[in-house]
N, C-alpha and C positions, 0 to 999 in steps of 0.2 A: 432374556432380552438384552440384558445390559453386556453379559457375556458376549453373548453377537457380535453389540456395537463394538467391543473392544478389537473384535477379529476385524471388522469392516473398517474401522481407521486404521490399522495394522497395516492391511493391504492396500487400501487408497494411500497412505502414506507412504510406503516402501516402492510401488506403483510409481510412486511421481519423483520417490528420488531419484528411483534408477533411471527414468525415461531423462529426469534432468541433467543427471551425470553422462547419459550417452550422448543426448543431443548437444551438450555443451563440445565434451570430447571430439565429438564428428563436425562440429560447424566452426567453431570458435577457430580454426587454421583457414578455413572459407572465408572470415570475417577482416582478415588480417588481409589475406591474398587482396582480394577488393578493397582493401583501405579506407576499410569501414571504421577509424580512429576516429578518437576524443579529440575534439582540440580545444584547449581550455583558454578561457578568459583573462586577457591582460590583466583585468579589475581583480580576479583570484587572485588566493596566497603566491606565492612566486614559487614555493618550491612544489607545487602541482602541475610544473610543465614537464617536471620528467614525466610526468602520467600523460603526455603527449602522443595520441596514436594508439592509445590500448582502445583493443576491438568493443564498440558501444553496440546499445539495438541489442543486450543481451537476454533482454526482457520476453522475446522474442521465446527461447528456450525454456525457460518456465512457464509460460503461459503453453505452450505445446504440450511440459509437462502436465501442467494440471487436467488441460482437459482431456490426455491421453486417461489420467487414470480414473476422469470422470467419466470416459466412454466405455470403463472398463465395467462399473458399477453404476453409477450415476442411472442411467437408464432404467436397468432392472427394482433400480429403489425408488426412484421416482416413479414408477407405474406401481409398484408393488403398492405403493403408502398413499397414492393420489395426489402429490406434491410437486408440482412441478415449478416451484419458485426456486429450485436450483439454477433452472436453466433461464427465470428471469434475471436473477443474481448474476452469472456466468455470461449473459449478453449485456447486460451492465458494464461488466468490467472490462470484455471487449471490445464494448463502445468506447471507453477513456484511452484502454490500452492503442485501439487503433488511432487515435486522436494525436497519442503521444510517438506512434507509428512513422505518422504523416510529418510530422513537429522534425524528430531525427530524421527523415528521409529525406527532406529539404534542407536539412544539417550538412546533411551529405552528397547530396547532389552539388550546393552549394558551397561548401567546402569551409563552413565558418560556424561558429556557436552558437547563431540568431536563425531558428526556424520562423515556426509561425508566428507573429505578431502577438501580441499578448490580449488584444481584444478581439481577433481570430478563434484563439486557443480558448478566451473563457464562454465566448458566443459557442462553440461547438460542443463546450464541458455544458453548460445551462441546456442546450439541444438533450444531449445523452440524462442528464438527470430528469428531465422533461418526460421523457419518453419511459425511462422506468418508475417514475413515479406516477403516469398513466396506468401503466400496466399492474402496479403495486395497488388501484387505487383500495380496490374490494380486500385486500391481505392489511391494510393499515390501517390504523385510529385516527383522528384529526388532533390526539390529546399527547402529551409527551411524559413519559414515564421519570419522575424526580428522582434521583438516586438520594440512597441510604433514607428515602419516605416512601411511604405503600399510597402515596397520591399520587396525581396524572394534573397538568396542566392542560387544561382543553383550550385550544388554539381556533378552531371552529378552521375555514377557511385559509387564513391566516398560518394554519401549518403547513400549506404545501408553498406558499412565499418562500418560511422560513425553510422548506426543506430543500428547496430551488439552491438559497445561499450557500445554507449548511453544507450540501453536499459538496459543493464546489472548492468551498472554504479547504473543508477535509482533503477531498481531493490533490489540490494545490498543497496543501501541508504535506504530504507523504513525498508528492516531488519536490519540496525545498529541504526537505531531511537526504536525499539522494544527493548527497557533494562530499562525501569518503567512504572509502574502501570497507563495504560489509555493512554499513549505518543502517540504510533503510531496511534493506533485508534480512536483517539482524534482529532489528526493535519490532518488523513484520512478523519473522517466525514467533518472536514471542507472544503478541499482543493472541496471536491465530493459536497458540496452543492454549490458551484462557478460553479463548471462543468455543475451540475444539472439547475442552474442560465443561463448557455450560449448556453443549450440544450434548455430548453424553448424561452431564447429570439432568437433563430434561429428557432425555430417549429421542432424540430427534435423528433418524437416520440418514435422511439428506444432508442434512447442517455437517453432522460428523465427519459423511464422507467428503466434501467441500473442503473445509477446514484441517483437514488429516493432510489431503491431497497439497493444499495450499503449503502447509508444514515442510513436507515430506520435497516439495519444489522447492522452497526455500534454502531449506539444508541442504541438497544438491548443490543450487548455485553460490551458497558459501562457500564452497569448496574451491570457486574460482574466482570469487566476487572477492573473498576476505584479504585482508593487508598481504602484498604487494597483488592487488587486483587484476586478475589478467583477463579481465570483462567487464565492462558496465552495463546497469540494465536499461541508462537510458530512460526518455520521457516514455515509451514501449514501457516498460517494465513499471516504472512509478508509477506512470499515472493512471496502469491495470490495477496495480496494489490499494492505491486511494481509493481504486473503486469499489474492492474488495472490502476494505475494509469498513468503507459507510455500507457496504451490499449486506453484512455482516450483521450490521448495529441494527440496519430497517426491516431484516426479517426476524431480527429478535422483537420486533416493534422498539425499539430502545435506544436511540438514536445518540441520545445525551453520553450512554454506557462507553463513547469511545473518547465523551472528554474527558474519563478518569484513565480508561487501560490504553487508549493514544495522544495520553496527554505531553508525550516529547513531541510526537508529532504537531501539535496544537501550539507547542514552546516554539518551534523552530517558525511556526509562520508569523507568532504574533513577535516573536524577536525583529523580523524583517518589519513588520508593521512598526511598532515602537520606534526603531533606526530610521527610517525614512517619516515618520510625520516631527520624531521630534529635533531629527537635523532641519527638516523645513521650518521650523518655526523658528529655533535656536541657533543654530549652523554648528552644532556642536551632534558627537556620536555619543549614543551612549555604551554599545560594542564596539569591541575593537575591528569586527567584522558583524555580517550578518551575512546568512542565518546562524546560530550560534554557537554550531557544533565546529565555524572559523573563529568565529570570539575565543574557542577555549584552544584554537590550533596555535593563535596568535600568543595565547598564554604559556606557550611550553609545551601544554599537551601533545601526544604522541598519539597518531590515528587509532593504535589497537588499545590504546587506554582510553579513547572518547567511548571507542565503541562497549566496551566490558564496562564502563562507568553507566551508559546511555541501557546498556543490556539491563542491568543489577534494579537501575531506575526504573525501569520498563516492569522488569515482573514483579516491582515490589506496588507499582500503581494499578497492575491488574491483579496482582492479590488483594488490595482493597477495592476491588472494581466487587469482585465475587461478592464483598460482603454489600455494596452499594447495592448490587442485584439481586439476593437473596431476601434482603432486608424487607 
């Protein structure tokens, strides 16, 4: 069996890179042609306006990826096993992703940084978690699994509140971590090969293939996303990843498991939090920037040392994630 699973994420991995690497190679000259550019914010660092114009919506290509190689397998393992919370997970993240779709598309129609409205965007994010956590009601506990304790906080009612927030919160984190070359998708492939890690050592073969695929898309679009970026993935791309990555945490019932192994992601939203209530109060920053991963651009840091810093941090919190989980 475990054999298997190792051949099954093999090929849903390799499956999503190649499909990511061709579709990127074949659209990304499409993307440019239409003038489908970035155009970054006055209030940004200042030396982010060279990044002026590189093709965005590349989120777009990975998300093709993955469910190319979940069409490839996904099907046959989900009927095989009776499991079909792949494909409630997979409509999940297509619901954020399309959300973040609509967000760049009026970017770009409009020709300016400011899509949807922010209480638009989190009115539509609360809709899509609504809606999978309907669907999830019979696959979840109402109780929240403690990490590194073999105890459950029972929340009664009161959990699907908190999972309304949570999800959104997360969400939002993964797109305020997307603001340099390689970051989100970088700290994504890592956190997903932990997940991928705790699918195999559980024999879960849906999980696996998900997770492989999710992998195997990522590393693909590294390959155009990473410093000097000649792709972004866009509110498209982040805000399918966030989805992912709570989609991840609530079919392992474990919700809490992604405040330890996406706990950069969790830094970069509460950094923005921090900044903005305690300049309200104070009139003073306490970043030089926010979200953080500008506090350290502003420091000297150089984009592909945030990224290998943010990397190293990443697998060293989902190495203790394993034991919070195992425990």
């Amino acid at each position: 069996m475990f054999s298997r699973l190792i051949i099954i994420a093999v090929i849903s991995a390799l499956t999503a890179l190649a499909a990511s690497l061709l579709l990127e190679k074949l659209f990304i000259p499409a993307l440019m042609r239409i003038k489908m550019g970035q155009t970054i914010l006055e209030i940004g660092p200042r030396w982010h306006k060279s990044k002026e114009g590189t093709p965005t919506m590349g989120g777009i290509f990975f998300i093709g990826a993955i469910l190319i190689s979940l069409l490839s397998q996904g099907i046959r393992l989900s009927i095989e096993y009776s499991d079909v919370k792949i494909w409630k997970i997979f409509c999940m993240m297509l619901g954020f992703g399309i959300i973040g779709f609509i967000d760049d598309f009026i970017k770009f129609v409009k020709k300016r940084n400011k899509g949807l409205g922010a209480m638009q965007k989190l009115l539509m994010q609360f809709a899509v978690a609504a809606a999978f956590l309907f669907v999830m009601r019979n696959d979840l506990t109402t109780s929240l699994a403690l990490p590194f304790t073999s105890a459950r906080l029972e929340l009664g009612p009161f959990y699907w509140v908190f999972s309304l927030l949570f999800i959104a919160f997360m969400v939002n984190a993964v797109n305020l971590t997307d603001g340099i070359d390689g970051l989100a998708s970088s700290v994504t492939f890592v956190v997903f090969i932990f997940f991928g890690a705790i699918a195999l050592m559980t024999k879960n073969a849906t999980q696996t293939v998900l997770y492989a695929a999710i992998c195997g898309a990522m590393l693909g679009f590294l390959f155009y996303n990473f410093y000097p970026a000649r792709v972004f993935m866009g509110d498209t791309g982040s805000l399918f990843l966030g989805g992912a990555l709570v989609g991840a945490a609530y079919w392992m019932d474990n919700p809490l498991i992604i405040v330890i192994a996406g706990g950069w992601f969790l830094w970069e939203a509460l950094s923005v939090v921090i900044q903005v209530l305690v300049f309200k109060i104070t009139k003073k920053r306490v970043f030089k920037m926010s979200p953080f991963h500008h506090h350290m651009e502003m420091s000297g840091w150089k984009e592909p040392g945030i990224v290998i810093c943010v990397v190293l941090i990443t697998a060293s919190l989902c190495a203790l994630s394993y034991f919070a989980y195992i425990y």
